[in-house]
C-alpha positions in Angstrom: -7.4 -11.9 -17.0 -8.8 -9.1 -18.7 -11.4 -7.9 -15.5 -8.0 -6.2 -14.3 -7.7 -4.1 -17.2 -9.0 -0.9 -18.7 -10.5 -0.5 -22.0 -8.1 2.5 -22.8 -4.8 2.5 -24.3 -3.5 4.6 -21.8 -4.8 2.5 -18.4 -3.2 -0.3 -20.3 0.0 1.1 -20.6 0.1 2.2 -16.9 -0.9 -1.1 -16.3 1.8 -2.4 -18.2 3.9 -0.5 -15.8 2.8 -1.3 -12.9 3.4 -5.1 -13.5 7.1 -4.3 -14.8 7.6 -2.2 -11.6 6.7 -5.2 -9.3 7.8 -8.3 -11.7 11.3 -6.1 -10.6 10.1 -6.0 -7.2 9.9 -9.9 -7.6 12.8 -11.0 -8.7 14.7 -9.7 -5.7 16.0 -12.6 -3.4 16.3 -10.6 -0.4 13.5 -10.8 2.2 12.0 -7.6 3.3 10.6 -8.2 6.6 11.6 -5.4 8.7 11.4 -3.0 5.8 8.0 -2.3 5.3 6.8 0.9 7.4 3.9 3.3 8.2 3.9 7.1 6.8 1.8 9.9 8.7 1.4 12.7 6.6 1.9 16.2 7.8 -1.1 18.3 8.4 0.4 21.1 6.4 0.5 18.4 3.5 -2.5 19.9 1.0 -1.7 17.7 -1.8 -5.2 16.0 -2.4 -3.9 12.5 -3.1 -1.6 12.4 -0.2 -3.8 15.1 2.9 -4.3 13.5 5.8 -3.6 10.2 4.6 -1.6 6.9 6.3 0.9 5.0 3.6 2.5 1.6 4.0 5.6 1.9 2.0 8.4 -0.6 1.6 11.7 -0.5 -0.8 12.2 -1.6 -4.1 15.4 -3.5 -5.8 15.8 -0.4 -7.7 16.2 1.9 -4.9 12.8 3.2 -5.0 9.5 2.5 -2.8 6.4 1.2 -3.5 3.1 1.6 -1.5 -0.5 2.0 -0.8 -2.6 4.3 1.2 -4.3 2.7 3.8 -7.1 4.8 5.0 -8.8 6.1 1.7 -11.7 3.3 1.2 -13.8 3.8 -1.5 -17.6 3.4 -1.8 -17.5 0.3 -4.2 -17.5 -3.3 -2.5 -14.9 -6.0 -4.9 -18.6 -7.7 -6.2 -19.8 -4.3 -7.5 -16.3 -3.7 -9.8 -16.5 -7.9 -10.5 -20.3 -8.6 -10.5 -19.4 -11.8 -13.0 -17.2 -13.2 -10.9 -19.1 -14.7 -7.5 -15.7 -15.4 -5.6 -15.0 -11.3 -5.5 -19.0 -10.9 -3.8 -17.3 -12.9 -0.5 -14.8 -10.0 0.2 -16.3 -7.8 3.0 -14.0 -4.9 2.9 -14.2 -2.4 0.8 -12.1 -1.6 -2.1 -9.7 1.2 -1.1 -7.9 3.8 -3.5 -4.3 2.6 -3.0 -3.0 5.7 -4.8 -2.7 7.8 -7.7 -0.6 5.6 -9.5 -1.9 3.2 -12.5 -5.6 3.8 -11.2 -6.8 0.8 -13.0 -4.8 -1.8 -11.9 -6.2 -3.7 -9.0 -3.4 -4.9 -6.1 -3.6 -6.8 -3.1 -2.0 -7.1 0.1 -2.2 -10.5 1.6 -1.7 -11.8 4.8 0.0 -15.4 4.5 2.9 -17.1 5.8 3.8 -18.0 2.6 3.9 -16.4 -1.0 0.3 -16.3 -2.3 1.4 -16.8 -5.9 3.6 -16.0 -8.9 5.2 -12.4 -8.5 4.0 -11.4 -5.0 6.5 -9.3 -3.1 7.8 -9.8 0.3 6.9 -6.7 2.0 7.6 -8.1 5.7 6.9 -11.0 7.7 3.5 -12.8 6.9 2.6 -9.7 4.3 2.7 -10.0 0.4 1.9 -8.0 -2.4 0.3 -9.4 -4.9 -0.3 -7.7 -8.3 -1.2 -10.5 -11.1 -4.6 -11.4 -11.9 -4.0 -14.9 -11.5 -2.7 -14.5 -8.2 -5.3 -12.0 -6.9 -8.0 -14.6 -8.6 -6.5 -17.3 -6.7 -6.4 -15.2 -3.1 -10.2 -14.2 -4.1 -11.1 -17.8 -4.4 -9.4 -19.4 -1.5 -8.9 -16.8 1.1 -10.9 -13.7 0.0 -10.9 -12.1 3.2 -7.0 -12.8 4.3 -6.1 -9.6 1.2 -6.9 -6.2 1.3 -7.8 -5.0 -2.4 -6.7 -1.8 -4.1 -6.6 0.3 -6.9 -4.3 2.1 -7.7 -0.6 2.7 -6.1 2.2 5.1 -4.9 5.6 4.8 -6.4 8.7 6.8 -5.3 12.1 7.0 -7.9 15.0 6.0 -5.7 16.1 8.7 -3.4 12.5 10.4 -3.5 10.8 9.1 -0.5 14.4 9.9 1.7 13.7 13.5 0.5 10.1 13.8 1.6 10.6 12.4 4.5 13.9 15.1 5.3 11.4 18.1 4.3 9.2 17.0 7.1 6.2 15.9 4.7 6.1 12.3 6.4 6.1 10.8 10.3 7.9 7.4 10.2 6.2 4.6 12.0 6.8 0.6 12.1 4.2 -1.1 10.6 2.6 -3.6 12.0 -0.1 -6.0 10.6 -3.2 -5.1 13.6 -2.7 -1.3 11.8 -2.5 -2.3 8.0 -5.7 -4.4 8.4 -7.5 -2.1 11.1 -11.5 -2.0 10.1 -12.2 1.6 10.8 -9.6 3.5 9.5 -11.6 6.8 9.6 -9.5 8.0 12.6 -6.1 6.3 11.8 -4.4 9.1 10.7 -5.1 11.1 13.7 -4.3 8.7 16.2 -1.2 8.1 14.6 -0.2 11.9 14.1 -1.1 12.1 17.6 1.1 9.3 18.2 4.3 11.2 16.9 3.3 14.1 18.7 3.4 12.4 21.8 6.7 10.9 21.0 8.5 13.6 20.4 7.4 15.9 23.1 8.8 13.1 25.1 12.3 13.5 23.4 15.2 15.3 24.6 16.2 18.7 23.1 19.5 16.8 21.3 17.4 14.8 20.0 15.2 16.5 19.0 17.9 18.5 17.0 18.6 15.8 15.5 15.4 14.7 13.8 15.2 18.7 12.5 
């Protein structure tokens, strides 16, 4: 449906993108459901896409990752973007930036036990990705509020995310669905750097070595 795209060339090509990056992530037959995992970004991390921010990330058949932030919501309710379509004015979250990737393509993650529609990605158990209109339409119409909406996306090339997370820029978490869908996720990223903190004071100096 055209209410996902831009008007410019350029949006359309990113968008274009996008959906070839995830119509990969589709065709994969292996289930993901211990892959997906939470990202805590470093404090010393000044990048203003990425400061202070809390990622989902999971891997893609490539070799890559894929993800969304999950604590940068934005000011604009689905209705407001959509205010044609009366479905999207039943969504009570927010919209939230998902990342700096292909800004105007709208994304989803829905909560299901099964696939919500054509091309959603298994990210773990009971969590989908869901990028096409039709499929976002249909979770809009049936279950508007089981979906988090986004716009926008993080993509790493293969071997990228390994690296970041090796120069200390991220804290590895497990993801869990209670986290991903939390409310108020003003203070996620401090509880969660806290968290790590915590953890590893509790470490022993090996391991710590280690993880270094």
């Amino acid at each position: 449906m055209t209410r996902y795209n831009s008007s410019s060339m350029l949006n359309a090509m990113r968008i274009l993108l996008c959906i070839a990056l995830f119509a990969a992530m589709a065709s994969s037959a292996r289930a993901q459901e211990e892959d997906a995992i939470l990202l805590v970004a470093h404090p010393a991390f000044r990048d203003l896409d990425y400061r202070q921010t809390v990622l989902l990330a999971a891997p893609a058949p490539n070799g890559g990752h894929v993800g969304v932030i999950l604590n940068r919501p934005t000011r604009r309710s689905l209705g407001s973007l959509f205010p044609e379509h009366e479905p999207s004015k039943k969504v009570a979250d927010p919209v939230y930036y998902g990342g700096p990737f292909s800004r105007g393509a709208l994304v989803a993650l829905v909560r299901s036990d099964a696939a919500p529609g054509a091309g959603s990605v298994l990210l773990m158990r009971n969590l989908y990705l869901a990028f096409r209109a039709n499929t976002i339409d249909h979770v809009i119409e049936t279950t508007p509020n089981e979906a988090r909406y986004f716009v926008g996306y993080v993509g790493w090339r293969p071997g990228e995310l390994k690296g970041e997370i090796d120069r200390g820029l991220w804290t590895v978490h497990g993801a869990d669905l209670d986290t991903i869908f939390r409310k108020d996720t003003d203070g996620l990223w401090e509880e969660l750097l806290q968290q790590s903190r915590r953890i590893r004071a509790a470490l022993p100096p090996e391991q710590l070595a280690l993880q270094r």
